[in-house]
NURODREN-935180 format. One record per residue (C-alpha): residue number from 1; z, x, y. Coordinates in steps of 0.1 Angstrom, whole numbers, plus 5000, padded with zeros to 4 digits. Each point is the difference from the previous one (the first is absolute). Layout:
{guza NUM,{Z,X,Y}}
...
This chain:
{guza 1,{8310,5645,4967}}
{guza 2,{4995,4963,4999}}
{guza 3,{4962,4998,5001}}
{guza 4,{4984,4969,5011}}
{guza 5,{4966,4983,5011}}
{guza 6,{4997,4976,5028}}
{guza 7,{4978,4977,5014}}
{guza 8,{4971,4969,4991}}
{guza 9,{4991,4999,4967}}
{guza 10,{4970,5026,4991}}
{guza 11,{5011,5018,5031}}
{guza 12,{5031,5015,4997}}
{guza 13,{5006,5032,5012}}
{guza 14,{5029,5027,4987}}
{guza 15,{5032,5003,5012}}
{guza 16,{5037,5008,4993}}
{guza 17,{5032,4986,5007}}
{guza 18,{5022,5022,5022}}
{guza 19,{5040,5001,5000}}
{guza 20,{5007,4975,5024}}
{guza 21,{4978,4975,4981}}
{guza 22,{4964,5003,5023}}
{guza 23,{4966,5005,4986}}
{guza 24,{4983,5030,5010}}
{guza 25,{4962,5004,4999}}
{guza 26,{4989,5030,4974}}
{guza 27,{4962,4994,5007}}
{guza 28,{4997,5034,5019}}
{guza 29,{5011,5011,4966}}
{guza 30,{4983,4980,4972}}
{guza 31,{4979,4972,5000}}
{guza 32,{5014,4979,4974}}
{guza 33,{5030,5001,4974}}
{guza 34,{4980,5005,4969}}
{guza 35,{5004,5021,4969}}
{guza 36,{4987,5031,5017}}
{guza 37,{5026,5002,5025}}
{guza 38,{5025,4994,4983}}
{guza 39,{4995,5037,4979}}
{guza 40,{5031,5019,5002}}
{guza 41,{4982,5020,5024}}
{guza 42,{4990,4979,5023}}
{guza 43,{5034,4981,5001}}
{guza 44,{5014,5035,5003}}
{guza 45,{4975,4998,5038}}
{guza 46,{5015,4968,5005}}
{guza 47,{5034,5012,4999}}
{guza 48,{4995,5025,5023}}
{guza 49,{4991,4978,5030}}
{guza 50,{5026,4997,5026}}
{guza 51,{5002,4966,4995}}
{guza 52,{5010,4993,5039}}
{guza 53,{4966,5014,5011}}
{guza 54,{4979,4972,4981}}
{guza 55,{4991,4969,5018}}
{guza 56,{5021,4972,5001}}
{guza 57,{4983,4963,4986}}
{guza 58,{5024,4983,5025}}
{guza 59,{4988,4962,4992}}
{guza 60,{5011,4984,4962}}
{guza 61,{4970,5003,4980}}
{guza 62,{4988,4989,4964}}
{guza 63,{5012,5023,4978}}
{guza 64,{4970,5000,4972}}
{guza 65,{5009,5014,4963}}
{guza 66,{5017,5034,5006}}
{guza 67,{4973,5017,4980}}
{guza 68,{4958,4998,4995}}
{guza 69,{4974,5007,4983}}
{guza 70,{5022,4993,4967}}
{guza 71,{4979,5008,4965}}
{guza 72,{5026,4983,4975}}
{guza 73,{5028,4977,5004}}
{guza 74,{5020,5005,4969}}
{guza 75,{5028,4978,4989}}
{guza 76,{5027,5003,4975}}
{guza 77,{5014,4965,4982}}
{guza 78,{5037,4995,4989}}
{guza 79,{5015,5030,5018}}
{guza 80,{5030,4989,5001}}
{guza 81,{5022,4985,4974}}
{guza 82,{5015,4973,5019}}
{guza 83,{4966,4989,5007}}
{guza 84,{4983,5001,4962}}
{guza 85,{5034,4983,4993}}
{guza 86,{4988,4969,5019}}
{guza 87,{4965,4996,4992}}
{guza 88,{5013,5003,4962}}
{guza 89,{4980,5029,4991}}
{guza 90,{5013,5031,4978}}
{guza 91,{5009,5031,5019}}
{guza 92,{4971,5023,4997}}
{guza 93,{4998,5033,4985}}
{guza 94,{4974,5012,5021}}
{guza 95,{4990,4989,5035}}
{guza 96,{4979,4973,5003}}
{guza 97,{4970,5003,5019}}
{guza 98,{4977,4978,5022}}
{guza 99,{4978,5001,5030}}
{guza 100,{4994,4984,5034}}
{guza 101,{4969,5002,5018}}
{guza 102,{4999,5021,5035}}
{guza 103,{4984,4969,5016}}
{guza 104,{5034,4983,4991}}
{guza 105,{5019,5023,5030}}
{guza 106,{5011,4985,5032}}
{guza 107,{5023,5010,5024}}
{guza 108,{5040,4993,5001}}
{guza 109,{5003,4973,5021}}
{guza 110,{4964,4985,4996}}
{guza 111,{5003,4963,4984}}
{guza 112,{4998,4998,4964}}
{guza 113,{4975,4973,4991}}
{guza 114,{4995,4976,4979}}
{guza 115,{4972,5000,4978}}
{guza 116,{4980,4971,4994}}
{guza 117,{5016,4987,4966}}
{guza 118,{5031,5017,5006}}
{guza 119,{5032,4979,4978}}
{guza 120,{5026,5028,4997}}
{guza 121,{4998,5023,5025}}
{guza 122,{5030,5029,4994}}
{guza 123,{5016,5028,5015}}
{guza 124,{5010,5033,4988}}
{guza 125,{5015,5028,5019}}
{guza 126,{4989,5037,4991}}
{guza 127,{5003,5040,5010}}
{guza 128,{4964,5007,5005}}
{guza 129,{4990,5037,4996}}
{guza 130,{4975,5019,5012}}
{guza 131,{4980,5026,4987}}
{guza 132,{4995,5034,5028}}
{guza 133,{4986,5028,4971}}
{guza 134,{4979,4992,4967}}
{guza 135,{5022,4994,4970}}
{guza 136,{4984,5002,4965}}
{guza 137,{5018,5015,4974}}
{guza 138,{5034,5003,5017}}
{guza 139,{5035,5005,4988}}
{guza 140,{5026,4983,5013}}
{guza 141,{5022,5030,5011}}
{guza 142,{4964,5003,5022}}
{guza 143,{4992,4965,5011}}
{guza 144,{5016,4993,5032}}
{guza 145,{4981,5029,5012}}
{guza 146,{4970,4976,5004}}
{guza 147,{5016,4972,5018}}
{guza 148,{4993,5001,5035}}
{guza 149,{5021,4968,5009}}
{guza 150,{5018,4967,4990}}
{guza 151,{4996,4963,5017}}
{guza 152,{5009,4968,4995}}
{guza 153,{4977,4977,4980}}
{guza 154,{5003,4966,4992}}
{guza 155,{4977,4991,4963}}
{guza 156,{4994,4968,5011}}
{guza 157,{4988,4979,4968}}
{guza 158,{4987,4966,4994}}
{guza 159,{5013,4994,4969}}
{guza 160,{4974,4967,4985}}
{guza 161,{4974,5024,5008}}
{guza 162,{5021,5026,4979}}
{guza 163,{5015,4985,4971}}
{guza 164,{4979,4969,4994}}
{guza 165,{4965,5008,5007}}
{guza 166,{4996,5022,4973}}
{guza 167,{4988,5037,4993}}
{guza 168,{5019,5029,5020}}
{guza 169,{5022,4996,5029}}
{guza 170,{4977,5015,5028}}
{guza 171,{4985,4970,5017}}
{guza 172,{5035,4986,5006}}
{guza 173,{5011,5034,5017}}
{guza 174,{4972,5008,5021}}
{guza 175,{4990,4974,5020}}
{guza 176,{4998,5006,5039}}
{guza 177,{5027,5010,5016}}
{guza 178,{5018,5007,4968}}
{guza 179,{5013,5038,5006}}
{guza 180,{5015,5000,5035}}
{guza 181,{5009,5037,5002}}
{guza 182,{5028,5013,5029}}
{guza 183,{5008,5002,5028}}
{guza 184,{5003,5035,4996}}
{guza 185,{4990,5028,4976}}
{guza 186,{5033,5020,4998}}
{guza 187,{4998,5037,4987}}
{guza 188,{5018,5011,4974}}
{guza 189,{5023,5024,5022}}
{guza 190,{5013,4972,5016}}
{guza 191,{4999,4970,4972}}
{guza 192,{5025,5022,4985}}
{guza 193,{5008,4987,4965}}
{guza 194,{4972,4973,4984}}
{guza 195,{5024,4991,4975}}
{guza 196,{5033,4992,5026}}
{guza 197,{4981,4978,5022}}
{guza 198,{5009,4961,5006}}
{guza 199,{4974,4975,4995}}
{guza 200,{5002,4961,5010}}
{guza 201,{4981,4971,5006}}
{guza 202,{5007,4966,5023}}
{guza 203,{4981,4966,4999}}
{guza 204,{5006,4982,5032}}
{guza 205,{5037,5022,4999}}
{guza 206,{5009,4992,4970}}
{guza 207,{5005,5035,4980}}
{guza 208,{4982,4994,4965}}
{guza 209,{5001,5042,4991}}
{guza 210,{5024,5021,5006}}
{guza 211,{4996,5033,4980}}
{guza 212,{4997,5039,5001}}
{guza 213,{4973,5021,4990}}
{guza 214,{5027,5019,4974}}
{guza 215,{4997,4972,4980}}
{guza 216,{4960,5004,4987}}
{guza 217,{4993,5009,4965}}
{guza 218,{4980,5030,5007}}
{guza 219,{5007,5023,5032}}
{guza 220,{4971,5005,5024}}
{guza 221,{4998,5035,4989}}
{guza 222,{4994,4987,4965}}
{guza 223,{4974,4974,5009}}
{guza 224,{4975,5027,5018}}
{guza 225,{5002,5025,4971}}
{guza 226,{4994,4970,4976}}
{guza 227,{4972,4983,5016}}
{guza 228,{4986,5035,5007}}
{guza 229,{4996,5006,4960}}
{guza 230,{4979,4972,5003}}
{guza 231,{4978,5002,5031}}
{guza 232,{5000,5022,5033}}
{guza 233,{5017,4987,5026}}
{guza 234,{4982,5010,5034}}
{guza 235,{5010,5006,5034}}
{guza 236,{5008,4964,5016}}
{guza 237,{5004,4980,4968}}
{guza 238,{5026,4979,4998}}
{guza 239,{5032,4988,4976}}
{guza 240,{5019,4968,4998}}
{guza 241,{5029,5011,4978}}
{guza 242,{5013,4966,4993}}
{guza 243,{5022,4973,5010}}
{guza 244,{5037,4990,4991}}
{guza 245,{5013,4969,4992}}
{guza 246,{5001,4969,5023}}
{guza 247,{4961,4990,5002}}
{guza 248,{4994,4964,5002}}
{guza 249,{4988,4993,4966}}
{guza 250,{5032,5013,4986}}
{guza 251,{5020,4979,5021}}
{guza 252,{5022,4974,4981}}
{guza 253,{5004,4974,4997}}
{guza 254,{4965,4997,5005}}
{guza 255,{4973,5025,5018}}
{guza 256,{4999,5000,5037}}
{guza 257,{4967,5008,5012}}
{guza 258,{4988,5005,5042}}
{guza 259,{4986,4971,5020}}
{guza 260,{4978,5003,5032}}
{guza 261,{5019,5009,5028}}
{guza 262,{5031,5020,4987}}
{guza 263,{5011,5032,5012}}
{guza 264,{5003,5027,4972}}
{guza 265,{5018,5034,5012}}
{guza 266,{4995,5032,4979}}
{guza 267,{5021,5029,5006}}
{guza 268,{5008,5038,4986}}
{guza 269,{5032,5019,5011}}
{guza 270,{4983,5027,5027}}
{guza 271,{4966,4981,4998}}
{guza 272,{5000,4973,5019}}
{guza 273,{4989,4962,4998}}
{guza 274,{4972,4980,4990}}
{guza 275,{5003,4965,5017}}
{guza 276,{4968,4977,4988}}
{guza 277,{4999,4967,5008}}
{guza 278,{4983,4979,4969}}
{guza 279,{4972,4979,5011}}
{guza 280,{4965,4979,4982}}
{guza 281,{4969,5020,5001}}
{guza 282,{4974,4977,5013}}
């Protein structure tokens, strides 16, 4: 299923994508996509629908963040070889860990603003999973067991704020609008693979990443058992399992950061596209 929500921002209602690419209404059903229905039993109900019997949306709506109600937005840095290659950082041994805020979430094809102060604005393409069944403690023979979905996600950073403003790295990753999440929650019977999927990235066309999720570090399987050694991950928390090379601060022979007004396209083989347009925040 390719789950999806739809409509103005704080009022978007649940719905799916059906085969021939239409957004059905699922509000007879559920009244939001949260962590609660997204249990394996209640995505089990979902399945069951005769998907031609739900009421068509036949208009093109806002599609908000393909998931709500999110408790943790975890990220993992340096996934990627490529990518640790570029900043010139070591390889880690173990995954490096840090956190968005959920007020950071916007929807796929919402604008990503500018905030005020903002030098280095940057891009980086990520698998996003989500989190259907509580995971503490889990191996990882077990863990995709708890995933209820994947998305596309886009960690959008401003990198001054980051790197030069001192302490951690949170208040350059979660600014508004930072964590656009979809357009769809795919389920994991028809992701297939998270670690055979192609990833990209376009600025105004121009292709800046170009990868496959085969080429993280560590798996997806292994990220939820490790983070779940460490913490419980909960029914509607979220993942960012990093980004590979080709962000604009690695570019060479100098960074390349956004401007107002560009048109940045995120996309996942059998997950869609984000298209954001970049704009000031008054």
């Amino acid at each position: 299923m390719k789950l999806l929500r739809y409509g103005p921002f704080g009022q978007e209602k649940p719905g799916l994508l059906d085969s021939a690419g239409n957004i059905r209404d699922l509000s007879e059903f559920i009244t939001d996509i949260t962590g609660g229905s997204l249990a394996p039993e209640s995505l089990n109900t979902l399945r069951s629908i005769d998907i031609d019997t739900l009421p068509l949306v036949s208009d093109s709506p806002r599609l908000g963040a393909c998931v709500s109600g999110i408790g943790k937005i975890i990220c993992i840095g340096l996934n990627y070889r490529d990518h640790a290659e570029e900043t010139g950082l070591p390889i880690p041994d173990e995954p490096v860990i840090f956190a968005k805020f959920p007020s950071a979430v916007s929807g796929p094809d919402d604008d990503i603003l500018f905030p005020r102060g903002a030098q280095k604005m940057d891009w980086e393409a990520e698998l996003a999973v989500v989190i259907g069944k509580t995971a503490k403690y889990v191996s990882e023979a077990q863990a995709l067991e708890h995933v209820a979905g994947y998305c596309v996600a886009n960690d959008l950073s401003e990198r001054s704020f980051q790197i030069e403003r001192g302490g951690q790295w949170t208040k350059g990753k979660s600014c508004d609008g930072f964590a656009p999440l979809g357009p769809w929650l795919v389920t994991p019977d028809e992701a297939g693979d998270p670690q055979a999927l192609d990833i990209w990235l376009e600025v105004d066309g121009v292709r800046y990443q170009n990868s496959n999720t085969g080429n993280m570090i560590f798996s997806v399987a292994y990220l939820v058992s490790y983070l779940s050694q460490f913490f419980s991950l909960q029914p509607g928390d979220v993942i960012l399992t990093g980004t590979p090379a080709g962000v604009g601060l690695g570019q060479a022979p100098e960074p390349v950061f956004l401007r107002p007004g560009q048109l940045v396209t995120t996309g996942i083989e059998g997950m869609g596209e984000q298209r954001q347009r970049t704009v000031t925040e008054e």
